[in-house]
Every structure is written in structure tokens, then in C-alpha cells.
N, C-alpha and C positions, 0 to 999 in steps of 0.2 A: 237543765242545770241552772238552778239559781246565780244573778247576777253577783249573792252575796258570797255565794263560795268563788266564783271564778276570781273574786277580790281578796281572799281568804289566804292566810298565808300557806296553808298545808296543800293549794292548789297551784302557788307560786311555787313550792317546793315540789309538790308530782310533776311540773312543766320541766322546772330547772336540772331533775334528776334523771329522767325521760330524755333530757336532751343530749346527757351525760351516756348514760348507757345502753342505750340504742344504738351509737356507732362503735360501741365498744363489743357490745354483743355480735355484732352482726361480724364485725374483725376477728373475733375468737375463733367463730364459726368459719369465717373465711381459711383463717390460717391452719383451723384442724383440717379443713378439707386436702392442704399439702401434705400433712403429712400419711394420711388416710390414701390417697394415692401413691406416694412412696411405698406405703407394705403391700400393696397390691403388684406394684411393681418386683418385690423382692418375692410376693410370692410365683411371681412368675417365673421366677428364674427357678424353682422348686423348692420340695419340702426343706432341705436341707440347707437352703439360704434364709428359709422362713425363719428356724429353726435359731439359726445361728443371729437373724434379726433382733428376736424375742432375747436374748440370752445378752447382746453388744447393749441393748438397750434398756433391759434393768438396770445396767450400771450405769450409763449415760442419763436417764431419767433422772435417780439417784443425786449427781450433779449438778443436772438442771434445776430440780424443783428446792435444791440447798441457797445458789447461785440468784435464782430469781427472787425466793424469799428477799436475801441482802438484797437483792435492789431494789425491790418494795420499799425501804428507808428511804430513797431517792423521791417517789411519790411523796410520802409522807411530809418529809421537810420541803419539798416544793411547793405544796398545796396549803402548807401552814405560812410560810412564805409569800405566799399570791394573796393568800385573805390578809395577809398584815400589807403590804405593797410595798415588802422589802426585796426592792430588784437585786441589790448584791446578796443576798437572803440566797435569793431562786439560784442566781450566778453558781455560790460556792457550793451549795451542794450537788448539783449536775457536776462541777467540776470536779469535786472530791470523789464523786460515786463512778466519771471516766479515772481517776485511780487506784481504787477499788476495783473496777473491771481486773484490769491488768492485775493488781496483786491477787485478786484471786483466780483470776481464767490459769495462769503460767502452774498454780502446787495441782489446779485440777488435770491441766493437758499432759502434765506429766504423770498426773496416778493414770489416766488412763490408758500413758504406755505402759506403766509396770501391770496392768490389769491383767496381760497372760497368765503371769501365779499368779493370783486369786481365779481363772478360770481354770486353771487348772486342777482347780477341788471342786468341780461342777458335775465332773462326772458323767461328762456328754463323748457323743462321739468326736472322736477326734480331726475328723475335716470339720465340723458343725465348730467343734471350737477354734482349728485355722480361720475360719471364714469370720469368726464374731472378731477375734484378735482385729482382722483386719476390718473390717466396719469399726473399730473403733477407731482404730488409728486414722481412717480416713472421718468421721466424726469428732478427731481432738481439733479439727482444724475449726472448725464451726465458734466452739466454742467463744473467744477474743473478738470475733466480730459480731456475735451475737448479743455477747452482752453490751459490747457498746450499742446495740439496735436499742436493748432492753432500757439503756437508760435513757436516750432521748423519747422513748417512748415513754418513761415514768415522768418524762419533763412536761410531754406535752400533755400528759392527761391530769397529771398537777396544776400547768393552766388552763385547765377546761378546754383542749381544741381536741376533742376526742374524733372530732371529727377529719383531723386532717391523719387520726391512726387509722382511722377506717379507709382514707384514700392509699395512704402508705401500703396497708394490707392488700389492697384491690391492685394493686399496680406491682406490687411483691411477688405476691402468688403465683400468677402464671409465670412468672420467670422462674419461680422455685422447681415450676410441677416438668418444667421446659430444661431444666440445666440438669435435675434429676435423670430425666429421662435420657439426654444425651450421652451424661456418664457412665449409665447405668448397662446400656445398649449398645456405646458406640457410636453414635449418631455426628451428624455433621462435620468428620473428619476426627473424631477423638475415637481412643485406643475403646476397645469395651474394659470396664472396671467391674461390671458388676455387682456386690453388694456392698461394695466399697467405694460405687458411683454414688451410694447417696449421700454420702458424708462431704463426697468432695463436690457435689452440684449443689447443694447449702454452704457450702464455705463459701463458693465462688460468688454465688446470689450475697449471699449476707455480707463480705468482704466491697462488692459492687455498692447495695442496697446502703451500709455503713455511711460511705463517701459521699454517695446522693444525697439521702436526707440531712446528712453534716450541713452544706452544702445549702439544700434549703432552710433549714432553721437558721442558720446563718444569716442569708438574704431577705427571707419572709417576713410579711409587715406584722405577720403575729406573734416573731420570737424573735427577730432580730435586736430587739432593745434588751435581752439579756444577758448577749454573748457570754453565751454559756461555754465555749471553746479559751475566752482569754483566759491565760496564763492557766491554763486546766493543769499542768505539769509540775503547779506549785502547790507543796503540801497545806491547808489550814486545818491544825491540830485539834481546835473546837468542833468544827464540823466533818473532820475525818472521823473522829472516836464516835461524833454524835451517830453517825450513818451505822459503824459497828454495832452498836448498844442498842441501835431500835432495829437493827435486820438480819444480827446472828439466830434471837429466838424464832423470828420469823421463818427463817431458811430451816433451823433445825426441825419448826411445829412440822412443816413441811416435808422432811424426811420422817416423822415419827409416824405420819399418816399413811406416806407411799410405803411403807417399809412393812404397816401391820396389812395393807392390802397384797402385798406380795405373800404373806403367811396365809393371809383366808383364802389367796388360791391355788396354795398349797397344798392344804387341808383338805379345799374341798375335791384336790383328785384323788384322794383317799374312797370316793363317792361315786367312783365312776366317769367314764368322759360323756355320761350324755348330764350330769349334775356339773360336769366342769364347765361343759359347753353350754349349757345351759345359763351358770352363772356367767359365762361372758357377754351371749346375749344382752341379758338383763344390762351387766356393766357397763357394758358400751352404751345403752338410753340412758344411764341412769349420768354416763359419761357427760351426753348432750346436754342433759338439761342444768346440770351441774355448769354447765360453761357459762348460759345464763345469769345464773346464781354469782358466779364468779366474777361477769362484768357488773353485775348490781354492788355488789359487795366494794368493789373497785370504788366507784361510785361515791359508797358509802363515806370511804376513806378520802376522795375528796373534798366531798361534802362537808364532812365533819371536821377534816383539817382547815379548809379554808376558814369556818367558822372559827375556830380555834385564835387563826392569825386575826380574825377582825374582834376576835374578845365576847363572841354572841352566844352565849350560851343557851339560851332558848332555843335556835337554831340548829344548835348540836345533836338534839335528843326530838324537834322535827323530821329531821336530816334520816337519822339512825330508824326510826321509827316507820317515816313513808318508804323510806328503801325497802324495810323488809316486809310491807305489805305489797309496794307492786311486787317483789320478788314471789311474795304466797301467792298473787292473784295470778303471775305467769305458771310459777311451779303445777300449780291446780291444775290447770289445764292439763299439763304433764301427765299428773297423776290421774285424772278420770280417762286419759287416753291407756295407759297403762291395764286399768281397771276394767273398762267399757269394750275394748277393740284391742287384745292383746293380739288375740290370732294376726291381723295385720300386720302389726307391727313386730310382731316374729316370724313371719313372712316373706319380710326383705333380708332375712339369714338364710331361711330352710323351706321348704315345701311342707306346707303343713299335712297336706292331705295323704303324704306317703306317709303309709301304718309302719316303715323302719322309725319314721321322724315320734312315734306315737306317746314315748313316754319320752322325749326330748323336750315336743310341745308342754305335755305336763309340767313339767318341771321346770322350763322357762314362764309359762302362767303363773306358778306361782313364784317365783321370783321376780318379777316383773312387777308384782302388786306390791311385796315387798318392798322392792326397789321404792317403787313411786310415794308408798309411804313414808320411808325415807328422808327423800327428796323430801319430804315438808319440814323435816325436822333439818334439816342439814340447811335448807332456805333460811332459816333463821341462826342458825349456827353461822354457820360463813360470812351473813352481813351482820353481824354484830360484831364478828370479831374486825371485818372491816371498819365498824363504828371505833372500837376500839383503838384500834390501828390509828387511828387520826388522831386518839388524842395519847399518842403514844405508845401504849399499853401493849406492850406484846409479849414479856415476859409471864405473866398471868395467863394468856391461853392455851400459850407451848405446853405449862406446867400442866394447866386441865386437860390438852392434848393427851397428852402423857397419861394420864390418870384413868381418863376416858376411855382408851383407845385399848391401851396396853395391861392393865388392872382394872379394868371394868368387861370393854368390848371381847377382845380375846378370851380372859375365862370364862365370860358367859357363853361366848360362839363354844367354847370346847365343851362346857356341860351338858349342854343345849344338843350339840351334835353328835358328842360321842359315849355321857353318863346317859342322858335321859334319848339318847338314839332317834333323836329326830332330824340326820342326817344334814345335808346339804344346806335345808332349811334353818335348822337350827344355828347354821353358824351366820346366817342373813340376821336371822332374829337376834344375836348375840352384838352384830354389829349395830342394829335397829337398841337396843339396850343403851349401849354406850354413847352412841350421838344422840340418843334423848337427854340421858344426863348431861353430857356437856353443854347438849344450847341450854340446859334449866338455869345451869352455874353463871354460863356467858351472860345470859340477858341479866341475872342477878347482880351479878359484876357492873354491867353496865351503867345500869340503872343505880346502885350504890356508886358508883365512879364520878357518875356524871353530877350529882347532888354535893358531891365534898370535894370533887379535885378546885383545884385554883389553877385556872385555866391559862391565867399571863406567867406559871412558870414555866410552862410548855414552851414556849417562843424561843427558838435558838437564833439570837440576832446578830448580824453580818458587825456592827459597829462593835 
């Protein structure tokens, strides 16, 4: 490697991005592993807790992935805020996004008691839906203290200490997979709960977890000069509406995506359970590598927001550009492992070599390639709209969200599937349709965005 790239600034920027989301990825991963043991746990308890799991947890996902979105907004203005090196900048919006938690955790923890009628048109057996009732109820606790977790984590990785999220995670974890298990069981003097212990062994974790890390950003020499905690209680109208405006579309794109993935696996039990099970296989790698994707994309959104507050516009569209190549150059991999050695990696589901598993395998090979081809299109989808993300823009992806997913991906998965009868496959390839088009628009967007916006209106300043 020439001395002149190591001097170069798109080698400055693979280092500084590298540094970013390396302990970001590695945390995703950490913290999917809690909840990957939690269903292992429910499926222990039998089908019928499984059952009722899958069912509490549409609707809780639902939620979540609405929930997270808005506090996405929280990263955004803090990272635009750190590149300008407006500390009451960084201050107000941590502050405003802890009042936001609150105003939005309290209308969700309550749909999720009235969630009984809407489960009640589900159409399940009726202990399957006792048990989900109650998994949720024990889940509504979660919610208040998790998104207070969510925002100081959008604090810290707005100022680049991504790595004290990855300690956080690492020291989280085992108490999450530990207090699950307790409730879950009975353990260490507690009643058993059962599928209602894993709601309530993440409240307890995350309620704990809350207070500590409060606690240390507080005192820590890398955050405590923000205090982010003063006068958190008191309303600023500039930067409350600002967090609404940049993280309702976010939270919404969010549910438009979880909502047409819950249809295609709808659909595809229409196909059989060795084409349903088959597509979950696939799902779930296609889940992993997505996570990836998803801490680079992060990344991105720092990246490009920090540039934003320092006024650098060159650096915006470096930024945006080396993310989504390391992100192709990890995904790759992904995908020729997908391609090259699927049998293995379908493997750790099923026994390949039993002739019952024989058109299972088939049909996870070929969704599996699918998948991974995918994954290349969606690598660039994702961290662009992250690029986006920084310099505001979020009302524009939602809408191509939409457009994409729901009037593109969906009719073409039903033509695909059920006119032209190329089953299971066809509704992969109908999805494979639709996020080709939208990274085409995203990166178009971008690329037009970044050449005409006027990048010091973006600045939402504390003074």
C-alpha cells in the first residue's frame, strides 16, 4: 500500500468509518444473540408458548421498529451538532428525545393492553392467545426504559464513542440472557412466569441498565461535559418539533417495510411449510448480514451529519460513498458464502442428508442465493438512506419506501408467484424487483441532494 494513499483522504475516511462501525456491528450482533436465546427459551416451554411468542411479537416489533425510527432523530441532531461543536446543540436534543421517550412509550404501553381485541381477530387457538395477551403485558414494561437506553445510545454514537456501545452491550447481555432465564423458569427464589418472564427479565435488565449508564455518561470524561440530564424536563419547542419532523417518516419507513415482510410470509404459506420454512431459513442469514449493513448505514448517518455541522461538503458524499463500499466489500462475502457453501450454512437449521429434509434443502438453496443477491442491493439502499439521514432527508425515502415496497415489490411478488406460478420463488424475486428500484431512486436522490442542497440550513442551533 502506497504511502500516498495511506495520506489520502478516502483512506482517512475507510479508517475513521472502520472505527465507527466495527463496535457497532459487533453490538448489534451481541445484542441479537439475547434475544435469539430468549425464543429458544419460550420454545422450550412448548409449541404453544412458541406459538403465542411469534403472535405477542408482531405487535411489539410493530412498535419497536416505529419507536426507534423517532429516536433515530436524536443521532441525527447530535452528530450535526458535534461536527459544529455546539455543546448545548448536543445538550437539547438528548434532552428533548428523554421527552419524547415518555410521550411516546405511555399511548404505546397502553395500545399494548388494549391489544387483546385486536388479537382477538387473529383467529388462533384460544390459550395461544391467553399466553400472547400475557407476554405482552409483561413486554409493555420494557418499553420506557428501553428507549431511554435507545437515546443515550443515539447520544453516544452521534459523538463517535461507539465504542463505549459495544462495552455497554458486552456487559448488558449476559444479565439480559440471566434475568430472562430466571423469570422465565423460576430461578433463584422467583415465582416461574413463563412466557411472561421474558418481558419481565428485560424490564428489570433495561430499568437497572437505564440508571447505570445514566450514571456513567454523567461522570465520564467523554460525555460528561454535555450534561445531557440538565433540566431534561424542560420543554425547547425548536428542537422538540425538530426531532418530530426528521423521525416520524423514519419510524413510519420502518413500519412500511416490517409490515410488507409480515405479508410475504403470509403468502408464502400459501406454498407449503417446506417453502415457508425454507424462506425463514434464508430470512434469518439474510437477517445477519442485514445487521451489518445496518451498523455501516449508522455510520453513514454520523459521518455525514458530523460533516454537515462542520459545513464540509466534500466529505459528505466521501463519507456516503466509502460506507457503501466497505458495506459491498463485507456484504460480498455474504453473498458468495450464500452461493458457494449453501448446504453448510442450511445445516445449522436441518440435517441435510435426511431425504424427508430433501425438497426443504431445495428450496432454501434457492432462496438463499436470492437472499444474498439481495443483500447487495439492499447494502446500498440502507447506507444511502443513512447518508441521507444526515443531511436530513428522511421524508423522501419513506415516500420511495412506500412506492418500492408496497406498488412495486408486492404486485410483482403476486405476479410472479401466483399469475406466472413461480411460487415461493417468485415472491423473493418480486421483493428482489422492488429494492432494486428503490436503491436506483435513493442513490439518484443522493447524488442530486448533495450537489444543490445548502448545507448551513440544516444546522439547528442551541443560541
Amino acid at each position: 500500500m502506497s504511502q500516498q494513499f495511506l495520506k489520502s483522504p478516502v483512506f482517512s475516511e475507510i479508517r475513521q468509518s472502520l472505527s465507527l462501525s466495527v463496535p457497532l456491528i459487533v453490538s448489534n450482533l451481541v445484542q441479537a444473540s439475547s434475544g435469539f436465546v430468549a425464543t429458544l427459551m419460550v420454545a422450550h416451554l412448548g409449541r404453544d408458548y412458541l406459538a403465542a411468542g411469534a403472535l405477542g411479537f408482531a405487535i411489539y416489533i410493530v412498535l419497536l421498529v416505529f419507536l426507534f425510527g423517532m429516536f433515530a432523530a436524536v443521532g441525527i441532531l447530535v452528530a450535526q451538532s458535534y461536527g459544529a461543536n455546539d455543546v448545548e446543540a448536543v445538550r437539547l436534543s438528548v434532552a428533548q428525545g428523554f421527552l419524547m421517550a415518555i410521550f411516546l412509550s405511555v399511548p404505546a404501553i397502553i395500545f399494548m393492553h388494549v391489544s387483546p381485541w385486536f388479537l382477538s381477530f387473529a383467529d388462533q387457538n384460544h390459550h395461544v392467545t391467553v399466553l400472547a395477551i400475557q407476554y405482552l403485558d409483561a413486554l409493555s414494561w420494557c418499553l420506557l426504559p428501553l428507549s431511554f437506553l435507545v437515546i443515550m445510545e443515539q447520544f453516544l454514537i452521534g459523538i463517535s464513542r461507539t465504542r463505549l456501545v459495544l462495552c455497554i452491550s458486552l456487559l448488558q447481555v449476559p444479565f439480559e440472557i440471566l434475568s430472562t432465564y430466571a423469570f422465565v423458569f423460576g430461578k433463584f427464589g422467583l415465582p416461574v412466569y413463563g412466557i411472561a418472564g421474558i418481558g419481565y427479565g428485560f424490564a428489570v435488565v433495561f430499568a437497572v441498565a437505564a440508571i447505570f449508564i445514566g450514571l456513567f455518561i454523567g461522570l465520564s470524561k467523554y460525555s460528561r461535559s454535555y450534561h445531557i440530564f440538565s433540566q431534561w424536563w424542560r420543554i425547547n419547542t425548536k428542537f422538540f418539533k425538530e426531532l418530530f419532523r426528521i423521525g416520524w417518516p423514519i419510524g413510519v419507513m420502518g413500519v412500511i417495510e416490517v409490515a410488507l415482510m409480515s405479508v410475504i410470509t403470509f403468502l408464502m404459506g400459501h406454498f407449503g411449510s417446506n417453502q415457508l420454512a425454507a424462506y425463514q431459513i434464508a430470512r434469518q442469514f439474510w437477517i445477519l448480514g442485514m445487521m451489518i449493513v445496518f451498523s455501516i448505514a449508522q455510520t453513514a448517518t454520523v459521518r455525514v451529519g458530523q460533516a454537515v455541522g462542520r459545513g464540509d461538503k466534500s466529505t459528505i458524499k466521501l463519507s456516503a460513498y466509502v460506507n457503501m463500499w466497505i458495506g459491498f466489500a463485507l456484504i460480498s462475502s455474504f453473498t458468495l458464502m450464500y452461493l458457494i457453501e449453501p448446504q453448510k450454512l442450511i445445516g445449522i437449521d436441518i440435517d441435510p442428508g435426511n431425504p424427508y429434509h430433501m425438497q426443504l434443502m431445495h428450496y432454501s438453496i434457492v432462496f438463499l442465493s436470492i437472499a444474498g443477491i439481495s443483500q447487495l442491493f439492499d447494502n446500498f439502499r440502507f447506507i444511502v438512506v443513512g447518508a441521507l439521514r444526515g443531511l436530513k432527508d428522511t421524508q423522501f425515502p419513506m415516500y420511495i419506501s412506500f412506492v418500492a415496497f408496497w406498488l412495486i415489490a408486492l404486485p410483482a411478488a403476486y405476479i410472479f408467484a401466483f399469475v406466472l406460478h413461480v411460487g415461493g420463488v417468485g415472491l423473493w424475486l418480486g421483493l428482489l424487483t422492488g429494492v432494486a428500484f428503490g436503491t436506483i431512486i435513493l442513490l439518484l436522490r443522493f447524488r442530486w441532494l448533495v450537489e444543490h442542497i445548502d448545507i448551513s440550513t440544516l444546522l439547528i442551533k442551541s443560541d
